[in-house]
MINURO-690217 format. One line per 4 residues: number of its first residue (from 1); their letters; for each residue x, y, z of C-alpha. Coordinates in nm, 3 decimals, decimal comma. Example, Ala and Ser with C-alpha at 12.3 -4.5 7.8 and 13.67 -1.06 7.14 Angstrom:
residues 2
1) as) 1,230/-0,450/0,780 | 1,367/-0,106/0,714 $
end
This chain:
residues 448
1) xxxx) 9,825/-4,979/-4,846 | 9,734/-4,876/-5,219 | 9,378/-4,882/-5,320 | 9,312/-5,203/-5,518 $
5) xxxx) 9,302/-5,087/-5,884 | 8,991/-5,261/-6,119 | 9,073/-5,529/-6,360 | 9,126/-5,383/-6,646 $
9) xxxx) 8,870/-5,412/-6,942 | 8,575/-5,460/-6,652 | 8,236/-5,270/-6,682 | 8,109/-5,076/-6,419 $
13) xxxx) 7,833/-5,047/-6,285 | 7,551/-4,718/-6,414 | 7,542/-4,502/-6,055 | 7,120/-4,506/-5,972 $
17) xxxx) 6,970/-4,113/-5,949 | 6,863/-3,985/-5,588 | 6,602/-3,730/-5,496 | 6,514/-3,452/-5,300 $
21) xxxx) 6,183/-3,492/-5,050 | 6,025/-3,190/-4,925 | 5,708/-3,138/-4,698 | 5,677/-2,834/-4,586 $
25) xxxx) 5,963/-2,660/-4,462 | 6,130/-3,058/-4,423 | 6,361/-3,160/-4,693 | 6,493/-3,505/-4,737 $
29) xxxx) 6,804/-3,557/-4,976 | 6,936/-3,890/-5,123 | 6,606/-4,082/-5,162 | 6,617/-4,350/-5,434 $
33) xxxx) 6,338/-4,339/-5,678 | 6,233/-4,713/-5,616 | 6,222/-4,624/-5,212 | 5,955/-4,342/-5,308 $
37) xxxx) 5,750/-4,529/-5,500 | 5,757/-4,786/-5,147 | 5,645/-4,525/-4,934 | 5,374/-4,432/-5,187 $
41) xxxx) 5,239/-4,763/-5,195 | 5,306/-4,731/-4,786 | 5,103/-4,448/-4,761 | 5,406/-4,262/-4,617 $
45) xxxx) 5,418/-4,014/-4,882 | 5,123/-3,753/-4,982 | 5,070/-3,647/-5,338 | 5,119/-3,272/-5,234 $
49) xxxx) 5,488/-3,353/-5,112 | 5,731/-3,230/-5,362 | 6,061/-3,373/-5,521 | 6,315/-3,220/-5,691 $
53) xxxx) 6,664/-3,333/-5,866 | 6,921/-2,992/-5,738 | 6,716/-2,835/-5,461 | 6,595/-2,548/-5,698 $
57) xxxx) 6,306/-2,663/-5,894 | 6,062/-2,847/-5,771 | 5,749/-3,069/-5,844 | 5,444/-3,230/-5,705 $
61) xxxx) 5,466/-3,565/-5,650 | 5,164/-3,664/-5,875 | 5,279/-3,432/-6,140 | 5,483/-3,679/-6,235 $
65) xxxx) 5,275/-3,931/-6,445 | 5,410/-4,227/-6,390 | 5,435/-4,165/-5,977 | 5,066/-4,046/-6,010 $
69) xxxx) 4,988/-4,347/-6,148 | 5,131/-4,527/-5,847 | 4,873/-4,310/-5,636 | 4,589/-4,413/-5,851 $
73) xxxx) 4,696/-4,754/-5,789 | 4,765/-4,732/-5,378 | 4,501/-4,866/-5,181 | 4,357/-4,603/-4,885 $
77) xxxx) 4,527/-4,654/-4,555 | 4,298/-4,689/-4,285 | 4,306/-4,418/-4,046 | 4,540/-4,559/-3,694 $
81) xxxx) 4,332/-4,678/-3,389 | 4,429/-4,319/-3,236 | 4,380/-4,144/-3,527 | 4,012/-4,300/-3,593 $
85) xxxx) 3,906/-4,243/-3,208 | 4,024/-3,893/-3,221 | 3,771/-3,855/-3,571 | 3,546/-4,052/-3,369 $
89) xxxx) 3,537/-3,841/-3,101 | 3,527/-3,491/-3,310 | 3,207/-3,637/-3,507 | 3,024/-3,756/-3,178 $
93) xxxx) 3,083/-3,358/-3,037 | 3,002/-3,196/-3,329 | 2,657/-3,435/-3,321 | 2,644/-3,304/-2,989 $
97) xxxx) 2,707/-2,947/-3,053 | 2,435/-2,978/-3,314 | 2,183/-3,150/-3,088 | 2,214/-2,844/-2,806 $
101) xxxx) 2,201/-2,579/-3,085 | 1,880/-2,742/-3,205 | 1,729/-2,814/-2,882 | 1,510/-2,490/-2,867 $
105) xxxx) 1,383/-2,517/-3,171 | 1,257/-2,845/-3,082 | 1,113/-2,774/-2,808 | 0,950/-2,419/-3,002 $
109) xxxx) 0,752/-2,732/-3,210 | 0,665/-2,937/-2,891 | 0,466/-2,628/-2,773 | 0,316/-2,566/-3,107 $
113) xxxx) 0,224/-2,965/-3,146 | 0,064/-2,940/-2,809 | -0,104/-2,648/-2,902 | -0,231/-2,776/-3,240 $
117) xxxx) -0,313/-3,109/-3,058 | -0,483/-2,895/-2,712 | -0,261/-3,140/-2,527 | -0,283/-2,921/-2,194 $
121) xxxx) -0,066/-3,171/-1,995 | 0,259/-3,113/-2,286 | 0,270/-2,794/-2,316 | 0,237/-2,756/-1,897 $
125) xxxx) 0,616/-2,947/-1,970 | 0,727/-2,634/-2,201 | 0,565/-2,356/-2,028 | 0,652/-2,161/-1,696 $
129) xxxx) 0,342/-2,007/-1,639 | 0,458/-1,797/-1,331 | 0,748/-1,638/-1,525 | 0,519/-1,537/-1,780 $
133) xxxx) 0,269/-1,476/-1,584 | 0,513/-1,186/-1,403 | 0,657/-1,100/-1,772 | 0,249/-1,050/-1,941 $
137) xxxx) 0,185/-0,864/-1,612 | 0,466/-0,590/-1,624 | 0,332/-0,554/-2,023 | -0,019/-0,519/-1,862 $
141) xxxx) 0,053/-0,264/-1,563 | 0,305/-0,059/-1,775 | 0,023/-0,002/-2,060 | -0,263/0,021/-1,766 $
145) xxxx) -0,072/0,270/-1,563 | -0,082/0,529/-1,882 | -0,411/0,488/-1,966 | -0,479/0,587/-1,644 $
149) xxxx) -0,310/0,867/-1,625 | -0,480/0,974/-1,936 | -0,836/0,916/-1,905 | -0,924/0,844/-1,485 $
153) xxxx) -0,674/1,041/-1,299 | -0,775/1,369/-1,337 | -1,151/1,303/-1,335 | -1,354/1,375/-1,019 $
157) xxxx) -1,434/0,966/-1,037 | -1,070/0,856/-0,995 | -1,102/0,794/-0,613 | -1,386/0,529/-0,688 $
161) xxxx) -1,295/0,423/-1,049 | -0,945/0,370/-0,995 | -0,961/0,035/-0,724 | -1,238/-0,118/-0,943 $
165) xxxx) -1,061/-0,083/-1,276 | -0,748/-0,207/-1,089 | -0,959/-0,540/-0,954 | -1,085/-0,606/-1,365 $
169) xxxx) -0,731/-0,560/-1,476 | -0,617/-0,846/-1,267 | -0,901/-1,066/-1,299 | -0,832/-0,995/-1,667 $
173) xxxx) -0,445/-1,047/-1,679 | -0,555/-1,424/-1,524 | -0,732/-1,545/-1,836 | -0,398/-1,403/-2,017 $
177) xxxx) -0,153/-1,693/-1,886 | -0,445/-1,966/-1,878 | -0,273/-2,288/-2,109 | -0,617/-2,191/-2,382 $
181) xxxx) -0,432/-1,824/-2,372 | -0,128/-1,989/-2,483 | -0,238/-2,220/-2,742 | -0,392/-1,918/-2,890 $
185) xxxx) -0,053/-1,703/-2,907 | 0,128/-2,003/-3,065 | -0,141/-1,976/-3,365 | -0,157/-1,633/-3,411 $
189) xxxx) -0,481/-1,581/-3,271 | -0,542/-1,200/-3,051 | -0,929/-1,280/-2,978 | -0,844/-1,444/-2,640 $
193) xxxx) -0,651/-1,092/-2,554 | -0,986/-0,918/-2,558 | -1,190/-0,809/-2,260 | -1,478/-1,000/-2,158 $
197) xxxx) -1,759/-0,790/-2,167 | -2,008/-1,046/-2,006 | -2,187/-1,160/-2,346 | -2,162/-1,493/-2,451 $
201) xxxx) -1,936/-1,577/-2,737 | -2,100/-1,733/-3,065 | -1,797/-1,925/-3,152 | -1,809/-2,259/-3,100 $
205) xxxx) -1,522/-2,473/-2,887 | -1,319/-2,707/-3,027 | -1,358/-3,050/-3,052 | -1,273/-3,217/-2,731 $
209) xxxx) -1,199/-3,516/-2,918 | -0,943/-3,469/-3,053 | -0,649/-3,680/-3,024 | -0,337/-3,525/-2,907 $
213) xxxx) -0,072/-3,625/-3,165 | 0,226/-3,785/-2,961 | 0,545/-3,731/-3,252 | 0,750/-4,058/-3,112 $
217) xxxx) 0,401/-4,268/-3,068 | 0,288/-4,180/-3,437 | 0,611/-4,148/-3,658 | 0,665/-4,443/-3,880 $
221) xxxx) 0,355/-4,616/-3,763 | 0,128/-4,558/-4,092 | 0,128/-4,280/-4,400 | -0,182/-4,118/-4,230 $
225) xxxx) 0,053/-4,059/-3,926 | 0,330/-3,925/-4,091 | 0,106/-3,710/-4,345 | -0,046/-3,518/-4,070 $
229) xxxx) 0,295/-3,468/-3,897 | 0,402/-3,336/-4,192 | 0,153/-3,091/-4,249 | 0,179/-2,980/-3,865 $
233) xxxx) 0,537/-2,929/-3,908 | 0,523/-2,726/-4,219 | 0,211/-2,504/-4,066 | 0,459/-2,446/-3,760 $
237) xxxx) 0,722/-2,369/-3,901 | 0,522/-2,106/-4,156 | 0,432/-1,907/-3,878 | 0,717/-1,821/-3,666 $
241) xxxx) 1,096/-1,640/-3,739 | 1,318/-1,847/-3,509 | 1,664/-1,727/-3,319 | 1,871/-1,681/-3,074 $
245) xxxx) 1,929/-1,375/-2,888 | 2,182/-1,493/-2,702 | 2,359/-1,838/-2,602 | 2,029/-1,807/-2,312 $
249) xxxx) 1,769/-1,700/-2,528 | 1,573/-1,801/-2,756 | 1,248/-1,625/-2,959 | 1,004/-1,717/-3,185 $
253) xxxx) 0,778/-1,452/-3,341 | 0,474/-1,559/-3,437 | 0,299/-1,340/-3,716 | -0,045/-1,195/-3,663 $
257) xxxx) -0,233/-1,098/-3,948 | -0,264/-0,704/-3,854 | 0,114/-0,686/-3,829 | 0,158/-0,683/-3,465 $
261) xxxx) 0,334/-1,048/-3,314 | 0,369/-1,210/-3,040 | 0,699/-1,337/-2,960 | 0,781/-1,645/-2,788 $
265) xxxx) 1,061/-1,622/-2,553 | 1,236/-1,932/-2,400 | 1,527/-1,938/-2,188 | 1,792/-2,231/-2,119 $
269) xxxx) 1,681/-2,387/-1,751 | 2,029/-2,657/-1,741 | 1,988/-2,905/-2,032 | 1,630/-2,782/-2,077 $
273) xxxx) 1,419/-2,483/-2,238 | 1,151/-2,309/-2,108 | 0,882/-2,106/-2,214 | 0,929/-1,813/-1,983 $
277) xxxx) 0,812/-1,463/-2,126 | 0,507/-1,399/-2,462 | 0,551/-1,071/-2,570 | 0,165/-0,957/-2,630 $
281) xxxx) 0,057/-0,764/-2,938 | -0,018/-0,359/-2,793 | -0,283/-0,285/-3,022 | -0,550/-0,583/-2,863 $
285) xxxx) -0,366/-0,533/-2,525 | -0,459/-0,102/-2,534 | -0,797/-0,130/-2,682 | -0,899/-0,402/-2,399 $
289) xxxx) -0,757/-0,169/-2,136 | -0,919/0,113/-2,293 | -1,250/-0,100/-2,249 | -1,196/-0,151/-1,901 $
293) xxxx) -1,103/0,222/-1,825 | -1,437/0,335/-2,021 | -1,641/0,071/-1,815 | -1,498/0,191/-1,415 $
297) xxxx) -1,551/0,534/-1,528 | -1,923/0,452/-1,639 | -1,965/0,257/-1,335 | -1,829/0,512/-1,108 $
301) xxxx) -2,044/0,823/-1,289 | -2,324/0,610/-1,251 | -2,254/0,517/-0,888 | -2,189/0,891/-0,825 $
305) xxxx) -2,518/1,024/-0,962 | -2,696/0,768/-0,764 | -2,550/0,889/-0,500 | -2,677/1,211/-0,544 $
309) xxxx) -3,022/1,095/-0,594 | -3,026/0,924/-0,282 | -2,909/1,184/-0,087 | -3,193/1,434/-0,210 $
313) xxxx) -3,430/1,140/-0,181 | -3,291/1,118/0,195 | -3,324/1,465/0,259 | -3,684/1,485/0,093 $
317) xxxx) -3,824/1,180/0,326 | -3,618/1,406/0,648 | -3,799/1,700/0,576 | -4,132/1,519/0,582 $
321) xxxx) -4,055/1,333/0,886 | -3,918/1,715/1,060 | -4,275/1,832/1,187 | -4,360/1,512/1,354 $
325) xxxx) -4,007/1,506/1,470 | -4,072/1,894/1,613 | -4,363/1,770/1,729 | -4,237/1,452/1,912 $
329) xxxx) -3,938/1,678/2,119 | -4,147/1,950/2,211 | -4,427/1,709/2,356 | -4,116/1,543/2,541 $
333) xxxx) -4,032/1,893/2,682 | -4,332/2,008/2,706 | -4,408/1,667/2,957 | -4,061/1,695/3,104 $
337) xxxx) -4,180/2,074/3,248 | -4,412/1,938/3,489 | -4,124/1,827/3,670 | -4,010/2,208/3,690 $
341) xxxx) -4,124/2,417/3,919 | -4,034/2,795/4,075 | -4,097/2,866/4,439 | -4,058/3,135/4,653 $
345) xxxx) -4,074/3,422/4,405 | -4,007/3,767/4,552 | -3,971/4,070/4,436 | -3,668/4,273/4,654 $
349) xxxx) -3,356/4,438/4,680 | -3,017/4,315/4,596 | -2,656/4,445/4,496 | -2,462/4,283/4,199 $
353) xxxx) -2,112/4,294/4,375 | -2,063/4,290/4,713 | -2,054/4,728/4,693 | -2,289/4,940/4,569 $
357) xxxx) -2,636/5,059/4,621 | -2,892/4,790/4,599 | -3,094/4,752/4,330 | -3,467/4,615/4,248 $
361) xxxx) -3,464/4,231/4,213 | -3,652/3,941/4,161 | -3,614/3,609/4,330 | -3,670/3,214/4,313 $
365) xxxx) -3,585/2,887/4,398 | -3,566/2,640/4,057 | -3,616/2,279/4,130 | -3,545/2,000/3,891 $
369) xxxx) -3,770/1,722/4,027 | -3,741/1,446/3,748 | -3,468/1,235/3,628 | -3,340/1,400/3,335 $
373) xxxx) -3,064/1,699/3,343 | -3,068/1,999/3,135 | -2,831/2,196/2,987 | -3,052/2,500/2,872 $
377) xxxx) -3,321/2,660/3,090 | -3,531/2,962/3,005 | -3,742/3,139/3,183 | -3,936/3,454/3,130 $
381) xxxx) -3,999/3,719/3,341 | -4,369/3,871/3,326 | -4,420/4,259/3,433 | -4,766/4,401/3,559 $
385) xxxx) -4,888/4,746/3,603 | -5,111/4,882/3,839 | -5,466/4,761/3,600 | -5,273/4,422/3,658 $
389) xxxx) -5,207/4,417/3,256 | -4,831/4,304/3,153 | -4,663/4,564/3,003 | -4,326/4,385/2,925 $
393) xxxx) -4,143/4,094/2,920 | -3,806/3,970/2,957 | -3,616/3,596/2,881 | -3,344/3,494/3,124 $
397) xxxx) -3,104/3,157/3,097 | -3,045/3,038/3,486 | -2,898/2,741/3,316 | -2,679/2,755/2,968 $
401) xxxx) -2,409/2,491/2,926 | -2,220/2,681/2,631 | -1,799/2,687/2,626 | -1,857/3,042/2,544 $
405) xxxx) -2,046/3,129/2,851 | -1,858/3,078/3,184 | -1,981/3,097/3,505 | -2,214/2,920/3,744 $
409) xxxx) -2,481/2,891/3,458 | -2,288/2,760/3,272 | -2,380/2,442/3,475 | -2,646/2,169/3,385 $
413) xxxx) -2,886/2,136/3,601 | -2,933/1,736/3,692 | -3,217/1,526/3,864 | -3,326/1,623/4,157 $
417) xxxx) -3,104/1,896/4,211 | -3,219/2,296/4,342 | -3,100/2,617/4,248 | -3,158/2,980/4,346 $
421) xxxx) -3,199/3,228/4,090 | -3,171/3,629/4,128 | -3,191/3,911/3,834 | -3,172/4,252/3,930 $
425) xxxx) -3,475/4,418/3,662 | -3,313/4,823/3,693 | -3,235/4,805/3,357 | -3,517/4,594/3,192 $
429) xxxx) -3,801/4,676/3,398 | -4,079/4,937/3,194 | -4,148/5,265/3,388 | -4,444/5,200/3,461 $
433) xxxx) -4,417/4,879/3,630 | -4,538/4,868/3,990 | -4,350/4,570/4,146 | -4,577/4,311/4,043 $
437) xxxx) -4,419/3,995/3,848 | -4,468/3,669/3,716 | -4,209/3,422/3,639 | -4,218/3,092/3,410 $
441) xxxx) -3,970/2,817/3,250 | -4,101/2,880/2,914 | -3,779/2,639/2,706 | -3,556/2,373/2,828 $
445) xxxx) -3,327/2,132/2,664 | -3,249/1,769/2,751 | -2,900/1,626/2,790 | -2,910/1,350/2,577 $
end
């Protein structure tokens, strides 16, 4: 069918532009310039989309002054009910992530508020005292064991000085981790890390009145409260460099006037921190050490030379006491000999082996009538000439318990017991001795 021609002389109808749309990479062709000013008014469209006329050049929306106008005039869409719970959600973690980032370093001013405050019973909340207890003792041992080596090992007092210095270092490291230690450390203050010497100290203790400040009790509740929480917040935080180590660990040095600090170490325990580890300044720590070192050497010198004294003291009162001692044992003996006695003394012939020629002897029975036992017996062998003078003498052992003499004297000689006796006198016997003898027990010793 042919196309149905227009009446002629009829006008027709101006053709309305179209644009191009681009976001991005996305391009959108043949949008009418009335349906883009709807979706601005919408919302739908951004000012940093871009439009163009022949896909070559191309132009921010709100370049164009009178579509800019349009976004000045749009009212802001409110974010979707998915779209605000998802910014919702992000602000509430990012709260969150703040709150754990900051939760050491509020609980670094809970221990200093309970320290400014002496609130024992708070900062017993922040503190492990058997962790740092363990870490302050490692510090203590490790400077301890050098020292030492230094100035006790080598001296002739180490055997004594050494377990006495070692009993003062661990009394000492006690009053280290005590909750007044602590309080101390948080403020700077290296007097409690000195040694106690035994004098009393001429500063004064701190009020026991006052108040502990309890932050959530206090804030808000009058300008005097909130005036001296402000000034114990800016003192804290003037005295400590805050960090982390790790996600773990946190520290906070606190300064010390002479340079050396002592650091504050708190570890995550779950959802918590923890006080768990103070770094102690060296210099107080060695010079305290040093004083205990200097004072078990003293002690033990002291001890020693005493010693020494008493032993020559000993020895002095000994010596007096010997001659009455002497005297004492030999009247013992000298009693005890009654109960020795020699019988049938003879004066023959005998042979030392079973061969041989005999020889001149003499001869005796020894009885042992008490009720002690010897182990030495001497007796002494008199010789007579013919005016019946002695001319010589000779000292015989029947009995000699000795490892270094065997034989049958070697044998005590025990209560009530006999023996015969028999010394041939060849050799000893003088020249001009004409068979006349006498024989005594002149020394014996008691068995104890």
């Amino acid at each position: 069918m042919p196309e149905a021609a227009a009446p002629e002389g009829a006008v027709k109808a101006p053709q309305r532009p179209s644009l191009m749309i681009r976001r991005g990479k996305k391009v959108t062709e043949g949008v009418a310039a009335q349906t883009v000013i709807a979706d601005i008014k919408s919302g739908q469209l951004k000012p940093s989309d871009e439009f163009s006329m022949d896909g070559i050049h191309w132009r921010r929306l709100d370049s164009h002054m009178q579509l800019a106008k349009v976004f000045a005039a749009a009212p802001e869409k409110p974010p979707s009910g998915k779209k605000g719970l998802l910014i919702f959600l992000f602000l509430l973690l990012l709260g969150g992530l703040a709150g754990v980032y900051a939760h050491p370093y509020w609980v670094f001013y809970k221990t200093q508020m309970a320290a400014d405050s002496r609130n024992v019973d708070q900062l017993s909340q922040e503190v492990d005292y058997s962790a740092v207890y363990q870490d302050i003792k490692r510090q203590v041992d490790s400077q301890w064991n050098g020292i030492t080596a230094q100035k006790i090992n080598n001296t002739p007092y180490a055997k004594s000085a050494l377990p006495k210095g070692r009993i003062l270092v661990d009394r000492w490291t006690n009053t280290l981790v005590t909750p007044e230690a602590v309080m101390a450390y948080s403020k700077g203050q290296t007097d409690v890390i000195g040694f106690a010497t035994g004098k009393k100290s001429s500063k004064k203790k701190a009020s026991q009145e006052k108040v502990a400040l309890d932050l959530w009790a206090n804030l808000g509740l009058n300008v005097e409260s909130a005036v001296t929480i402000f000034n114990s917040v800016s003192g804290v935080l003037a005295r400590a460099d805050l960090g982390y180590r790790d996600v773990n660990t946190f520290t906070a040095t606190v300064q010390v006037n002479n340079g050396e600090n002592f650091i504050f170490r708190y570890e995550r325990r779950g959802m918590d921190w923890k006080v768990t580890g103070i770094q102690l300044p060296a210099g107080p720590m060695s010079a305290s050490l040093n004083d205990i070192a200097q004072s078990t050497l003293k002690q033990a010198r002291n001890k020693a030379r005493a010693g020494k004294r008493n032993k020559k003291i000993k020895k002095v009162e000994e010596d007096k006491k010997q001659p009455v001692q002497v005297a004492k044992l030999a009247n013992i003996k000298k009693a005890y000999m009654a109960n020795l006695e020699l019988r049938n003394l003879s004066v023959g012939k005998g042979k030392k082996y079973l061969f041989g020629s005999p020889n001149p002897g003499v001869f005796a029975t020894l009885l042992n009538k008490g009720n002690r036992t010897l182990n030495e017996l001497e007796i002494t062998i008199y010789f007579y000439n013919r005016q019946g003078a002695i001319v010589s003498e000779k000292k015989l052992y029947p009995v000699s318990v000795s490892k270094y003499r065997p034989g049958r004297d070697n044998d005590p000689l025990g209560p009530n017991s006999v023996k015969k006796v028999g010394y041939l006198v060849k050799k000893f016997a003088p020249a001009s001795w004409t068979g006349k003898v006498q024989m005594r027990v002149t020394h014996i010793v008691l068995k104890d």
